[in-house]
HTML snippet that shows the backbone in 3Dmol.js (N, CA, C, O; Angstrom):
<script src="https://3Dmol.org/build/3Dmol-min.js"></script>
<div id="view" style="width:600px;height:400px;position:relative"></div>
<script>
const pdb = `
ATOM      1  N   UNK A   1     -46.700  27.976 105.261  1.00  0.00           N
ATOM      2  CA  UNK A   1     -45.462  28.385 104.606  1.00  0.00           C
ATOM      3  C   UNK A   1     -45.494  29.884 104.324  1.00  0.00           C
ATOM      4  O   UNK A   1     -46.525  30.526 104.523  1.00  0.00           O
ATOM      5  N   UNK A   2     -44.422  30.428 103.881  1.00  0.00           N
ATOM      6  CA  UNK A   2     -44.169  31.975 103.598  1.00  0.00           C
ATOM      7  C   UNK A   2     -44.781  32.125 102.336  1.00  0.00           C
ATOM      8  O   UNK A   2     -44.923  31.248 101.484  1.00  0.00           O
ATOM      9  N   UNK A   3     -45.261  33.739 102.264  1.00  0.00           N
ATOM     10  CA  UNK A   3     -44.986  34.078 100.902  1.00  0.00           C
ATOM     11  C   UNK A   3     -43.629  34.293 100.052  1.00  0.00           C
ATOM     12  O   UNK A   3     -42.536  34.360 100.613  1.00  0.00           O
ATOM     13  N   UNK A   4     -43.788  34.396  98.652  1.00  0.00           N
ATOM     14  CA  UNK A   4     -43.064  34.137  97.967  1.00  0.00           C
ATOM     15  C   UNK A   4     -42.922  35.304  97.046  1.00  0.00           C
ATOM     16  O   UNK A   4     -44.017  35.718  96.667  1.00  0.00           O
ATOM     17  N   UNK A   5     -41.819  36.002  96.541  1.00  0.00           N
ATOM     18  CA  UNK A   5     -41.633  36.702  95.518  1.00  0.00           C
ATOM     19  C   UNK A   5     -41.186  35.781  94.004  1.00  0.00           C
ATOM     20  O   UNK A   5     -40.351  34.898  93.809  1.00  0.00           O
ATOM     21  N   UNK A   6     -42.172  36.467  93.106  1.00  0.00           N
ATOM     22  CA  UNK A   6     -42.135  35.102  91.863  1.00  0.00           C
ATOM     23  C   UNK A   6     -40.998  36.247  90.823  1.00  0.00           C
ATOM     24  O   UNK A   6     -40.207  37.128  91.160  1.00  0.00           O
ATOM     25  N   UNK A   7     -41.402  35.704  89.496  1.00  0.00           N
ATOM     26  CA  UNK A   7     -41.142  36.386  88.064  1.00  0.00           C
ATOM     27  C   UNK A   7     -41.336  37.698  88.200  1.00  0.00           C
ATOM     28  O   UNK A   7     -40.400  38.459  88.444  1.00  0.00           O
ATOM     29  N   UNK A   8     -42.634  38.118  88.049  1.00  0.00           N
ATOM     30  CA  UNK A   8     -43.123  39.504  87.614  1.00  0.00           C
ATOM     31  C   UNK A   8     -42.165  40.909  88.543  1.00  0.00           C
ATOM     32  O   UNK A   8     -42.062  42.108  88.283  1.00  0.00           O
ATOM     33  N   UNK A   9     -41.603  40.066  89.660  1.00  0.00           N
ATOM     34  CA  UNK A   9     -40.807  41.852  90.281  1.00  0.00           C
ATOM     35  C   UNK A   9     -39.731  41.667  89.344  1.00  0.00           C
ATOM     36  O   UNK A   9     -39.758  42.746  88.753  1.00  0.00           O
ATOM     37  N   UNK A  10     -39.172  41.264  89.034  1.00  0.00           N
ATOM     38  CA  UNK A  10     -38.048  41.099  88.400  1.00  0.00           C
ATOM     39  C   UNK A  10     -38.039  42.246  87.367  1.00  0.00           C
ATOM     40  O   UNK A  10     -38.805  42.219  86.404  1.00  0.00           O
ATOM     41  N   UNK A  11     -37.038  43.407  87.607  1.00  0.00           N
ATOM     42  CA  UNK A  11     -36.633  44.436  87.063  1.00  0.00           C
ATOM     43  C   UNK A  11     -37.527  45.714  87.368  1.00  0.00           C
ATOM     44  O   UNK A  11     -37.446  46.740  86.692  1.00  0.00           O
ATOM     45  N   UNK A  12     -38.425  45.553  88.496  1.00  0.00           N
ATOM     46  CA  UNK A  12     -39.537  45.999  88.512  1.00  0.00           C
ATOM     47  C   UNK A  12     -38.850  46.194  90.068  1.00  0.00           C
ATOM     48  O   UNK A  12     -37.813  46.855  90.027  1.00  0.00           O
ATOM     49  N   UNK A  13     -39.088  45.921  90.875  1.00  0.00           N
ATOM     50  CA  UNK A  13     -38.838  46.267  92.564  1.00  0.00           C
ATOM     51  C   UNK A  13     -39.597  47.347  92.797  1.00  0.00           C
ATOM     52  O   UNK A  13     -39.146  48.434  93.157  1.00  0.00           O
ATOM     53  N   UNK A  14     -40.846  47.076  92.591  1.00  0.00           N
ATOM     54  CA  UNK A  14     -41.812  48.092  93.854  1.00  0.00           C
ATOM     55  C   UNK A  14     -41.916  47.626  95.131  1.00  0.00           C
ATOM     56  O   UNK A  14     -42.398  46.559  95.511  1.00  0.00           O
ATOM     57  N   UNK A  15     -41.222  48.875  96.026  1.00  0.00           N
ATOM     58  CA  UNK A  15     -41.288  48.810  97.430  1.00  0.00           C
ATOM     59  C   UNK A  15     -42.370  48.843  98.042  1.00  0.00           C
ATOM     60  O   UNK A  15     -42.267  48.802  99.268  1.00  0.00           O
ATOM     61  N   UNK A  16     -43.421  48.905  97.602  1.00  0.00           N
ATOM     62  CA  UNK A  16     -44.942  48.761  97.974  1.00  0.00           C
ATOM     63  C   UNK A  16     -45.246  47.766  99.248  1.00  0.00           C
ATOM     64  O   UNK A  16     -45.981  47.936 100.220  1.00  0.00           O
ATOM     65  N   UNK A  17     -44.228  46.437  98.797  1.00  0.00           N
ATOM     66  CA  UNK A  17     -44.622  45.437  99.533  1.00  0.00           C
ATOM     67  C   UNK A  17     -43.485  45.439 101.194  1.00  0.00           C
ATOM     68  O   UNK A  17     -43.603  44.895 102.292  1.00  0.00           O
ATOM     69  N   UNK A  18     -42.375  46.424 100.521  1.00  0.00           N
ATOM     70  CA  UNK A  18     -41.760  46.716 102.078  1.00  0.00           C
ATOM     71  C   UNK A  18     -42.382  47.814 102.728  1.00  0.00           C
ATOM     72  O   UNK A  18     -42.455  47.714 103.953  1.00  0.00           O
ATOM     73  N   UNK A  19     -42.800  48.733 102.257  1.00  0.00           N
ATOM     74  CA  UNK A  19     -43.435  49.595 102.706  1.00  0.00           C
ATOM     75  C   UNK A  19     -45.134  49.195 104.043  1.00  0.00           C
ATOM     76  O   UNK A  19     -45.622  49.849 104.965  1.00  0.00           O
ATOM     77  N   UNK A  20     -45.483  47.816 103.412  1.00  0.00           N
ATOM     78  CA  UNK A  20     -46.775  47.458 104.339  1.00  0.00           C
ATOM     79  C   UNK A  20     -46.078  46.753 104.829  1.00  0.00           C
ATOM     80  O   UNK A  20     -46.566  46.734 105.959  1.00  0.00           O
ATOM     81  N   UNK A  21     -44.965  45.884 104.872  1.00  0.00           N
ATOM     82  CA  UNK A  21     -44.814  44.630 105.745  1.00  0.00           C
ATOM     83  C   UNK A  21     -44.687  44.383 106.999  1.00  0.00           C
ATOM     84  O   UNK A  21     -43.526  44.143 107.330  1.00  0.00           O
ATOM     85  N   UNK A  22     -45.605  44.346 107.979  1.00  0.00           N
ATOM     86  CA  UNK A  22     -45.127  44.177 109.277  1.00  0.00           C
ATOM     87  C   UNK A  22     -43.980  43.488 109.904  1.00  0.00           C
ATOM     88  O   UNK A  22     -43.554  43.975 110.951  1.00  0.00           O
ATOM     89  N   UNK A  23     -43.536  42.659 109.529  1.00  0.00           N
ATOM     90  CA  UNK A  23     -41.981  42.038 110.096  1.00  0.00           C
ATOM     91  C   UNK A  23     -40.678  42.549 109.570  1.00  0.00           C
ATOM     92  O   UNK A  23     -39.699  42.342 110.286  1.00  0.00           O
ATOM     93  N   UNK A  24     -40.462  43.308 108.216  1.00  0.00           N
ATOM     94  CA  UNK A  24     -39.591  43.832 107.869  1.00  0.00           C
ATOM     95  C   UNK A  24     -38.913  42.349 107.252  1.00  0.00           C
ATOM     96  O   UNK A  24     -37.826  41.912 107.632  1.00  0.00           O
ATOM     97  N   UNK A  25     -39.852  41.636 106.155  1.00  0.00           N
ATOM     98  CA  UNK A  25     -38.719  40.511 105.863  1.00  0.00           C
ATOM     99  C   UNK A  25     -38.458  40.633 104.072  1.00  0.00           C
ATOM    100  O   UNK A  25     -37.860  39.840 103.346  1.00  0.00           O
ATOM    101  N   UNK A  26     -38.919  41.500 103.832  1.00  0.00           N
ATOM    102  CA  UNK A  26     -38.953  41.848 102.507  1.00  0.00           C
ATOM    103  C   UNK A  26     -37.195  42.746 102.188  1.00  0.00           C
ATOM    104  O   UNK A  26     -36.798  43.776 102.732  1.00  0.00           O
ATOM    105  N   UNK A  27     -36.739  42.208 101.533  1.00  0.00           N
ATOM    106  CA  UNK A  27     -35.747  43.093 101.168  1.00  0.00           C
ATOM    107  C   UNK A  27     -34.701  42.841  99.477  1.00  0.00           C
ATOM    108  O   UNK A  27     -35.141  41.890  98.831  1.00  0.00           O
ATOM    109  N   UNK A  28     -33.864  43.335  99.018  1.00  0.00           N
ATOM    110  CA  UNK A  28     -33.087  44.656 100.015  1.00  0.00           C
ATOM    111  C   UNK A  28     -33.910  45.941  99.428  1.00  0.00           C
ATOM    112  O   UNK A  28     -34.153  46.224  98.254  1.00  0.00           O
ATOM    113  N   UNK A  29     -34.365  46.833 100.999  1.00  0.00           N
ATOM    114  CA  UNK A  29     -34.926  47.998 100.839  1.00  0.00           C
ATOM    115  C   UNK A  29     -34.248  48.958 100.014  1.00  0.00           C
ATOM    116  O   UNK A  29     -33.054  48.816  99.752  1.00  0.00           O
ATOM    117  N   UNK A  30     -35.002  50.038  99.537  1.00  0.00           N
ATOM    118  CA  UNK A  30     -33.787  50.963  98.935  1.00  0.00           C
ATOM    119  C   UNK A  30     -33.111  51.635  99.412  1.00  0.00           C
ATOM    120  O   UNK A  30     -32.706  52.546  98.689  1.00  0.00           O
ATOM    121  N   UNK A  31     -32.680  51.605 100.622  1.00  0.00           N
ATOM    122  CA  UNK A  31     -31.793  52.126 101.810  1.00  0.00           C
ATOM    123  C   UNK A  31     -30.391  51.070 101.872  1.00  0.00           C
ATOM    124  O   UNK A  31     -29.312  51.269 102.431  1.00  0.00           O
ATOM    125  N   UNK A  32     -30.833  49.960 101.123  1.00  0.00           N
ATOM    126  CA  UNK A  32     -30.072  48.913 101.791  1.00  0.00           C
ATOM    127  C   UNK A  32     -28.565  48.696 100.437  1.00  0.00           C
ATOM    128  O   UNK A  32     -28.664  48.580  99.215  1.00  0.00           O
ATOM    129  N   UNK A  33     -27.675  48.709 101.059  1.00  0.00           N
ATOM    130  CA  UNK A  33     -26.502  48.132  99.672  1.00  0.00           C
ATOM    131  C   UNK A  33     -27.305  46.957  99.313  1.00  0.00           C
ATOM    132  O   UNK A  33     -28.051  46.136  99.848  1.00  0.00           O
ATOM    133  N   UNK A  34     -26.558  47.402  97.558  1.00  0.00           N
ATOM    134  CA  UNK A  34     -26.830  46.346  96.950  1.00  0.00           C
ATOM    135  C   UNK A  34     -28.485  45.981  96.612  1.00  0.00           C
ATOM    136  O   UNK A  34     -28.802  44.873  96.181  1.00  0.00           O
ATOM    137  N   UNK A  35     -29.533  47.121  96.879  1.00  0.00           N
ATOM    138  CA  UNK A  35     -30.994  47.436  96.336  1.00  0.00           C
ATOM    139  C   UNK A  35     -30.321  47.631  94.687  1.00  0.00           C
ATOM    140  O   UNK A  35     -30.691  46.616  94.098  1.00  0.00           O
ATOM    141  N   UNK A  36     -29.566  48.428  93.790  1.00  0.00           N
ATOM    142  CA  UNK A  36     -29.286  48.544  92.647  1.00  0.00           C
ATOM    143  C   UNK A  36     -29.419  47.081  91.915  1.00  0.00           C
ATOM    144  O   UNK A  36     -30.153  46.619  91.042  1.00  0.00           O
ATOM    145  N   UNK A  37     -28.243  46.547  92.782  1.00  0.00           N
ATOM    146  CA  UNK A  37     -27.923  45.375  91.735  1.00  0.00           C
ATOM    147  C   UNK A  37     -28.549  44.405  91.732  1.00  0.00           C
ATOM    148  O   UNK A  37     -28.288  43.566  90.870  1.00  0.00           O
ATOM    149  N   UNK A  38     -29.765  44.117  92.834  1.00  0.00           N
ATOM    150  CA  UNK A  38     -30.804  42.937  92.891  1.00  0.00           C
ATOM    151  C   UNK A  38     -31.928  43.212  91.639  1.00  0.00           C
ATOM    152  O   UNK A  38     -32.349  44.228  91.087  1.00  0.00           O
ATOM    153  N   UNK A  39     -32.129  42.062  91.525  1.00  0.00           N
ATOM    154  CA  UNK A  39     -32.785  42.323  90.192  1.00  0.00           C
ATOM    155  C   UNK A  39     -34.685  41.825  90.855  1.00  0.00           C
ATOM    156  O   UNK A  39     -35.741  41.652  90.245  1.00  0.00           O
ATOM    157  N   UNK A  40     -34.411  41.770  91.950  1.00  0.00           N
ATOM    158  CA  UNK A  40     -35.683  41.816  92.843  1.00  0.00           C
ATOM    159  C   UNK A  40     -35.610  41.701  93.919  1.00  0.00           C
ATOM    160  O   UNK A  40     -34.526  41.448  94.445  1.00  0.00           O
ATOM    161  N   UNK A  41     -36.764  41.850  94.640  1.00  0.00           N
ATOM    162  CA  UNK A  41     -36.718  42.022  96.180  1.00  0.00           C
ATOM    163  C   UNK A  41     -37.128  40.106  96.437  1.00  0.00           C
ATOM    164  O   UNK A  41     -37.671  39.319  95.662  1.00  0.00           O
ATOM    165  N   UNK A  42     -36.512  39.872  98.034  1.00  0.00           N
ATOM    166  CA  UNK A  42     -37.166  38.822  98.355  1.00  0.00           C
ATOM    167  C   UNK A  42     -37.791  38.994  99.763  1.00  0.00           C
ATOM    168  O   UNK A  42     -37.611  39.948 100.519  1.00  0.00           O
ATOM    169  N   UNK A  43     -38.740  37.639 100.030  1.00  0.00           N
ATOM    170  CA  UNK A  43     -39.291  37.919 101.376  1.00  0.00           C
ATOM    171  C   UNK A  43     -38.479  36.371 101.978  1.00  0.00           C
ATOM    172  O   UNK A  43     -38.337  35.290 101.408  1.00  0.00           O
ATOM    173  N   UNK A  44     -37.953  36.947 103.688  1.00  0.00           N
ATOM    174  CA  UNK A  44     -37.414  35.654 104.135  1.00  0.00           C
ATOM    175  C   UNK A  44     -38.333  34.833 104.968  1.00  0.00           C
ATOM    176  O   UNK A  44     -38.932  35.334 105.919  1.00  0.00           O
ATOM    177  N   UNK A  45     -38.449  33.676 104.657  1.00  0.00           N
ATOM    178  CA  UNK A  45     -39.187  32.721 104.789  1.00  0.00           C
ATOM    179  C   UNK A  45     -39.432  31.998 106.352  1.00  0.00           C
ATOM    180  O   UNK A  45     -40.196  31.075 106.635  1.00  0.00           O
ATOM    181  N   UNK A  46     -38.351  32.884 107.389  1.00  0.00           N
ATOM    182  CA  UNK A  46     -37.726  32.489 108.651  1.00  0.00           C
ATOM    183  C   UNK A  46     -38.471  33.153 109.241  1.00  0.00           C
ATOM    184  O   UNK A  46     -38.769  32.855 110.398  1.00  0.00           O
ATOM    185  N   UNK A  47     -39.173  34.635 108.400  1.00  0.00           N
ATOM    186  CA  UNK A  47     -39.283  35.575 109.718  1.00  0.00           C
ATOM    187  C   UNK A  47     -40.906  36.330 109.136  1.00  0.00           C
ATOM    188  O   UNK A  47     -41.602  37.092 109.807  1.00  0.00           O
ATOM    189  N   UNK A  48     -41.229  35.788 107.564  1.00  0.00           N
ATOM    190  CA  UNK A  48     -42.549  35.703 107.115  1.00  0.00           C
ATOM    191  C   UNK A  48     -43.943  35.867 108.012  1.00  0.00           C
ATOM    192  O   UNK A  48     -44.318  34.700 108.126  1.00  0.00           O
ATOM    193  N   UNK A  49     -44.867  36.678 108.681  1.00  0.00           N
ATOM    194  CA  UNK A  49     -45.759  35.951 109.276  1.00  0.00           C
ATOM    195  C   UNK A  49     -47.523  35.701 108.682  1.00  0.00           C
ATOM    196  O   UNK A  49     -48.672  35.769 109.119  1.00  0.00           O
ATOM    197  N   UNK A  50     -46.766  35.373 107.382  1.00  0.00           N
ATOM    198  CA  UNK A  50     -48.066  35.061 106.594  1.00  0.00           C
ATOM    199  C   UNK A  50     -49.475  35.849 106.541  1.00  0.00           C
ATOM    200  O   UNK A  50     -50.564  35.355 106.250  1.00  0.00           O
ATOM    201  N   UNK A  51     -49.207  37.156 106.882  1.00  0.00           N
ATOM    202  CA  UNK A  51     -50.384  37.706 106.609  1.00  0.00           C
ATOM    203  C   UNK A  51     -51.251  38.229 105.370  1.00  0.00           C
ATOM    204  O   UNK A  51     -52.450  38.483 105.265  1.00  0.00           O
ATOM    205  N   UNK A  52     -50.064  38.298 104.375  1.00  0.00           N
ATOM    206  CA  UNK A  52     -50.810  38.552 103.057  1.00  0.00           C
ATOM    207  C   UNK A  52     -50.621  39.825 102.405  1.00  0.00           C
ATOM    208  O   UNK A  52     -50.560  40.049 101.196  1.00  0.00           O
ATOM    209  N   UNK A  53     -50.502  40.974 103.795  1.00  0.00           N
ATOM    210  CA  UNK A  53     -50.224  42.349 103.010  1.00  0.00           C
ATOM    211  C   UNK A  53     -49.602  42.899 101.758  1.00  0.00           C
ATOM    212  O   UNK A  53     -49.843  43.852 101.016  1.00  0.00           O
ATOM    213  N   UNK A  54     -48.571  41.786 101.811  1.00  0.00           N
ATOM    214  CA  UNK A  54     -47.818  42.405 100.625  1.00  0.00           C
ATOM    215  C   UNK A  54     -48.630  42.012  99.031  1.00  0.00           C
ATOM    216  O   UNK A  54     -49.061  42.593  98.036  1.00  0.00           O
ATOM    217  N   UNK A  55     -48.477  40.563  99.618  1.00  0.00           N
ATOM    218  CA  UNK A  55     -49.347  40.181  98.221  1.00  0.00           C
ATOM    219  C   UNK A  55     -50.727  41.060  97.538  1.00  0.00           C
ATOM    220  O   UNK A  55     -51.056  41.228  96.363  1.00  0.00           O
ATOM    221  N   UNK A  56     -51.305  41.489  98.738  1.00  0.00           N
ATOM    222  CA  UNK A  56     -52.577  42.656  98.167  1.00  0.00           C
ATOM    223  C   UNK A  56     -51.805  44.108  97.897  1.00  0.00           C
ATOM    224  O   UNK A  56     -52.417  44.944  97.233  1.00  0.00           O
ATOM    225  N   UNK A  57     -50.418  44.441  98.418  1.00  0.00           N
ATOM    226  CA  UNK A  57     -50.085  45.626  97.724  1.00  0.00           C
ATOM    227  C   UNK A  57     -49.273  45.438  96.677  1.00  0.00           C
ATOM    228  O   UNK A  57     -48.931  46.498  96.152  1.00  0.00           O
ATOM    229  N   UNK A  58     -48.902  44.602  96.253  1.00  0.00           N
ATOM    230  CA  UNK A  58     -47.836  43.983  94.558  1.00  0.00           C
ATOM    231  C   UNK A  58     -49.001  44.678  93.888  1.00  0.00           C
ATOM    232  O   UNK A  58     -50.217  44.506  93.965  1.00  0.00           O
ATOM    233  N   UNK A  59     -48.072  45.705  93.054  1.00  0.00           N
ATOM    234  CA  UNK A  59     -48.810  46.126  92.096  1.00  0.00           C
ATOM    235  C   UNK A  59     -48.708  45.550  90.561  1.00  0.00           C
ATOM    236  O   UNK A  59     -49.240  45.869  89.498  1.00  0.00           O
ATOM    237  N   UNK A  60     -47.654  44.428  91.011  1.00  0.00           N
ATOM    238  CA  UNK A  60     -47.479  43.141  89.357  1.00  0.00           C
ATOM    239  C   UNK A  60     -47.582  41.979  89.768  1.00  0.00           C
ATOM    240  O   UNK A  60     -46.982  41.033  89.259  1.00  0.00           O
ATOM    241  N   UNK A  61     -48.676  41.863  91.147  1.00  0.00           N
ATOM    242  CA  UNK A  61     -48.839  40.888  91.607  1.00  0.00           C
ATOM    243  C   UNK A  61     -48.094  39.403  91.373  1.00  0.00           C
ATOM    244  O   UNK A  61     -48.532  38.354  90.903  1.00  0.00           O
ATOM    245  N   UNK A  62     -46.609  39.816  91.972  1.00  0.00           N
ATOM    246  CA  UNK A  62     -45.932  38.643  91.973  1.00  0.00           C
ATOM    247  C   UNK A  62     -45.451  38.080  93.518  1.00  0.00           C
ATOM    248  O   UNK A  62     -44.408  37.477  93.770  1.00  0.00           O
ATOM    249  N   UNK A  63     -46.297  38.380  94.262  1.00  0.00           N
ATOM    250  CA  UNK A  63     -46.156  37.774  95.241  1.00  0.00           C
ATOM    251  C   UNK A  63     -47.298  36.684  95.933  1.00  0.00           C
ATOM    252  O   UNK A  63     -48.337  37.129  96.421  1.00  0.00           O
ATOM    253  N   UNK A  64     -46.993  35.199  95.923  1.00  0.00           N
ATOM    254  CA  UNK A  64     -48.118  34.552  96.279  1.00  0.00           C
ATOM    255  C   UNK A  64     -47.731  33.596  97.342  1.00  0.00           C
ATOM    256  O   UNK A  64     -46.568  33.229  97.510  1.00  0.00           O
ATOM    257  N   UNK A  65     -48.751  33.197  98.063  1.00  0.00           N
ATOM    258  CA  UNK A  65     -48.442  32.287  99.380  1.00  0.00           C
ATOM    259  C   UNK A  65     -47.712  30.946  98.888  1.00  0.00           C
ATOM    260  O   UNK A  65     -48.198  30.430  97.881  1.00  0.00           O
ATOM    261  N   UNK A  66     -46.538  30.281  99.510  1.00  0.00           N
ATOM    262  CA  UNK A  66     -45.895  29.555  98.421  1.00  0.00           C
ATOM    263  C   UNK A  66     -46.834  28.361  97.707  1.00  0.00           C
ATOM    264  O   UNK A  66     -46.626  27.905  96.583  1.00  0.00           O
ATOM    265  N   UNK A  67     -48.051  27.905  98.728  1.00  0.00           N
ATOM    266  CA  UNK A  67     -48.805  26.712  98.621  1.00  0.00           C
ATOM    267  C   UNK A  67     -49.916  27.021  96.867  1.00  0.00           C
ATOM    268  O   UNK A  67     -50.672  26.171  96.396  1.00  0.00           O
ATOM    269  N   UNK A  68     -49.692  28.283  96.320  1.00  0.00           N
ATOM    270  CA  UNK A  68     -49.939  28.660  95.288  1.00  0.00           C
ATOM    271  C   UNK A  68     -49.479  29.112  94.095  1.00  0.00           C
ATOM    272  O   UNK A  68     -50.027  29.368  93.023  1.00  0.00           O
ATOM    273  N   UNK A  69     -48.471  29.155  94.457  1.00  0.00           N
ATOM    274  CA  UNK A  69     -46.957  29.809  93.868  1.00  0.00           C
ATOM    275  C   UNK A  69     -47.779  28.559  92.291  1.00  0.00           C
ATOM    276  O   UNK A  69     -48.333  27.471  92.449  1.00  0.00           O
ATOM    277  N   UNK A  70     -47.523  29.317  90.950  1.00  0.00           N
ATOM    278  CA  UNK A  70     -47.731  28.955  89.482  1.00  0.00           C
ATOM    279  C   UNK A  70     -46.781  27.770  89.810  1.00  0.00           C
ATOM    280  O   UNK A  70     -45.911  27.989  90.653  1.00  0.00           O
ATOM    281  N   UNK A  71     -46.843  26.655  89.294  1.00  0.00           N
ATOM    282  CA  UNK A  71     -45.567  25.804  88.723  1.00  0.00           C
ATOM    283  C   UNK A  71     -44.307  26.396  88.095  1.00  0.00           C
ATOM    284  O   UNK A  71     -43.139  26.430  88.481  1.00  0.00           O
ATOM    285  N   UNK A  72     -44.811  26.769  87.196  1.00  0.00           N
ATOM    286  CA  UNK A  72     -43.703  27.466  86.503  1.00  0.00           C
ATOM    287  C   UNK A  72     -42.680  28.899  86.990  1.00  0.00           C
ATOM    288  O   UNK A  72     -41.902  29.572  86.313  1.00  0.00           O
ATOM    289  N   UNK A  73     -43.106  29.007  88.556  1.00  0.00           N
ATOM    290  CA  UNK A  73     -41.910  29.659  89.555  1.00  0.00           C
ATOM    291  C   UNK A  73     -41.815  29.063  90.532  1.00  0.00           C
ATOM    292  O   UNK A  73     -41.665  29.596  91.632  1.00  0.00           O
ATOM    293  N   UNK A  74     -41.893  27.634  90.300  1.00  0.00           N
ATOM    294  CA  UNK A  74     -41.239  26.762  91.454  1.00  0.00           C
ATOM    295  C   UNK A  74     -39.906  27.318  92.312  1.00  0.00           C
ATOM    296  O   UNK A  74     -39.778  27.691  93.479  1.00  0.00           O
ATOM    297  N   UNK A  75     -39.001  27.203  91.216  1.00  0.00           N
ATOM    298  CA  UNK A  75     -37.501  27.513  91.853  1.00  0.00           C
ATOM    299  C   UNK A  75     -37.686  29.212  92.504  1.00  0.00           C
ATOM    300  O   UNK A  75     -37.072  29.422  93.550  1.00  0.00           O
ATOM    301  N   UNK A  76     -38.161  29.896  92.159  1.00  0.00           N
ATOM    302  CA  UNK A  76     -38.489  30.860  93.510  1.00  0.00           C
ATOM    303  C   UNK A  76     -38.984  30.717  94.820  1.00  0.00           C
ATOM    304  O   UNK A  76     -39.365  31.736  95.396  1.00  0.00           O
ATOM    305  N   UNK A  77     -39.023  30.022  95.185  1.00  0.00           N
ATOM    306  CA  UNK A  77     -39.272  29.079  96.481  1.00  0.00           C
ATOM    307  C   UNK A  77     -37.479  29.221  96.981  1.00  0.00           C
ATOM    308  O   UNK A  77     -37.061  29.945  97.885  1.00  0.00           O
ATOM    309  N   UNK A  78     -36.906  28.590  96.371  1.00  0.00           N
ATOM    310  CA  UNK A  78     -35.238  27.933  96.724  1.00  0.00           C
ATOM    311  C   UNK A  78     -34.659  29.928  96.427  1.00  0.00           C
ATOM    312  O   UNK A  78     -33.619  30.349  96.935  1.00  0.00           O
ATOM    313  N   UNK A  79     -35.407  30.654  95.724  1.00  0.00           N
ATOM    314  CA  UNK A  79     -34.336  31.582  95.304  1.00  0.00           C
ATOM    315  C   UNK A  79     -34.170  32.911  96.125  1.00  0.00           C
ATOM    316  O   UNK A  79     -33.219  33.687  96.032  1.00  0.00           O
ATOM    317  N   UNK A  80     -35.759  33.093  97.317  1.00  0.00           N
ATOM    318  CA  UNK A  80     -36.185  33.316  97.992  1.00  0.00           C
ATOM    319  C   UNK A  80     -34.744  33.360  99.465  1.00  0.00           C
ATOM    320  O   UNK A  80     -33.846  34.063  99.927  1.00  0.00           O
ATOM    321  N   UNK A  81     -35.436  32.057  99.621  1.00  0.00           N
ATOM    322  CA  UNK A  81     -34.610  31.151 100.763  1.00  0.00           C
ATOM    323  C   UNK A  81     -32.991  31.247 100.383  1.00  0.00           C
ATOM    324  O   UNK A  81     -32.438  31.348 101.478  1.00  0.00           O
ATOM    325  N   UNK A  82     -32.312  31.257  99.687  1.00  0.00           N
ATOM    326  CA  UNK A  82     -31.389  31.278  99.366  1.00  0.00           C
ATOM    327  C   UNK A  82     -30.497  33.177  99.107  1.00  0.00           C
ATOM    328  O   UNK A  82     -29.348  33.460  98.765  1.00  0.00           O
ATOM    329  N   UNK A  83     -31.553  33.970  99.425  1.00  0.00           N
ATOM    330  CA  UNK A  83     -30.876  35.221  99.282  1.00  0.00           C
ATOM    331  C   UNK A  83     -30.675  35.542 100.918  1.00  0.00           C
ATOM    332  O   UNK A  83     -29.818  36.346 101.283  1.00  0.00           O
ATOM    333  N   UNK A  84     -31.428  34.934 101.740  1.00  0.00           N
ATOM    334  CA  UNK A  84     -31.167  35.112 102.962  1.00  0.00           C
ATOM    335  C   UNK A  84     -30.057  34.280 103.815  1.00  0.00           C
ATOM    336  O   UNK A  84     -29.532  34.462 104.914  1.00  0.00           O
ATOM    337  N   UNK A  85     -29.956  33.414 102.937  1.00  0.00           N
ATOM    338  CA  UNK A  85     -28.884  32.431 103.602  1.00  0.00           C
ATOM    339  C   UNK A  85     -27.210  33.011 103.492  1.00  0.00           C
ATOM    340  O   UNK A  85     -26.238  32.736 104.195  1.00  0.00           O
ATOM    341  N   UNK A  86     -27.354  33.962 102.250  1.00  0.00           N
ATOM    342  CA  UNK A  86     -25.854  34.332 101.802  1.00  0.00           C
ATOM    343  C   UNK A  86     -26.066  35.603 102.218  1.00  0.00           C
ATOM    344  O   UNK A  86     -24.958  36.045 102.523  1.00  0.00           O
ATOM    345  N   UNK A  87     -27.169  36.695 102.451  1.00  0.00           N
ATOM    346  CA  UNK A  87     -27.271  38.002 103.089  1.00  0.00           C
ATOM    347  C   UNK A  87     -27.086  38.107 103.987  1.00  0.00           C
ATOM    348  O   UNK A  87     -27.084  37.061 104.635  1.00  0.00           O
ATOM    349  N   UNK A  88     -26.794  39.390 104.732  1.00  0.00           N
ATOM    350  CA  UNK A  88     -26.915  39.572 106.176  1.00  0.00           C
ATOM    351  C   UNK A  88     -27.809  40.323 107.010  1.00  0.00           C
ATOM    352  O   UNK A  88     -27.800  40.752 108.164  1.00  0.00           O
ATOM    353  N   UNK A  89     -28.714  40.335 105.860  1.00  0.00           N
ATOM    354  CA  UNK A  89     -30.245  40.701 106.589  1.00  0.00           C
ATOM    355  C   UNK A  89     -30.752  39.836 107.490  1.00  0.00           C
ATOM    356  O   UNK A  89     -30.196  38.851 107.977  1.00  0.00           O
ATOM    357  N   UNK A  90     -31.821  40.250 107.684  1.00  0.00           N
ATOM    358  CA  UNK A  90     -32.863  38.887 108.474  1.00  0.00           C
ATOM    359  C   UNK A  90     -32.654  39.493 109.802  1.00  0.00           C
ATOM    360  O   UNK A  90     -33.155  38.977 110.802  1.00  0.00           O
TER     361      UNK A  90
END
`;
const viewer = $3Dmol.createViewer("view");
viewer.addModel(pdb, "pdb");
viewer.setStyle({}, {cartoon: {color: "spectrum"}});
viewer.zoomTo();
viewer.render();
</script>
């Protein structure tokens, strides 16, 4: 499964983790409309290739492989997946 952006970016959006990502699935970059009003970045789960980079550059380490993801950011799993479905990234 993909990694996951949890709690901790939230209001926080360090580009750290778009900055290493080899597939470019992390977004919205700060280039991108609508980087202001997200209240975090997500990674899409379609185009993910599980390598980990980002998670070792989160500097509020809120990014984890989903099969580890805390309980208590379950629904970041769905919230993830769900910014790509209504975006037109990807």
């Amino acid at each position: 499964m993909a990694y996951v952006i949890a709690q901790p970016c939230i209001g926080v959006k360090d580009t750290a983790c778009v900055d290493i990502c080899p597939c470019d699935c992390i977004h919205p970059t700060k280039n991108e409309a609508g980087f202001a009003d997200s209240p975090m970045l997500h990674i899409d789960p379609d185009h993910c290739i599980n390598c980990g980079m980002c998670q070792e550059e989160c500097p509020v380490r809120a990014i984890f492989p989903e099969e580890d993801l805390p309980a208590e950011w379950a629904s970041f799993v769905e919230r993830n997946a769900a910014y790509y479905r209504k975006s037109p990234v990807g």
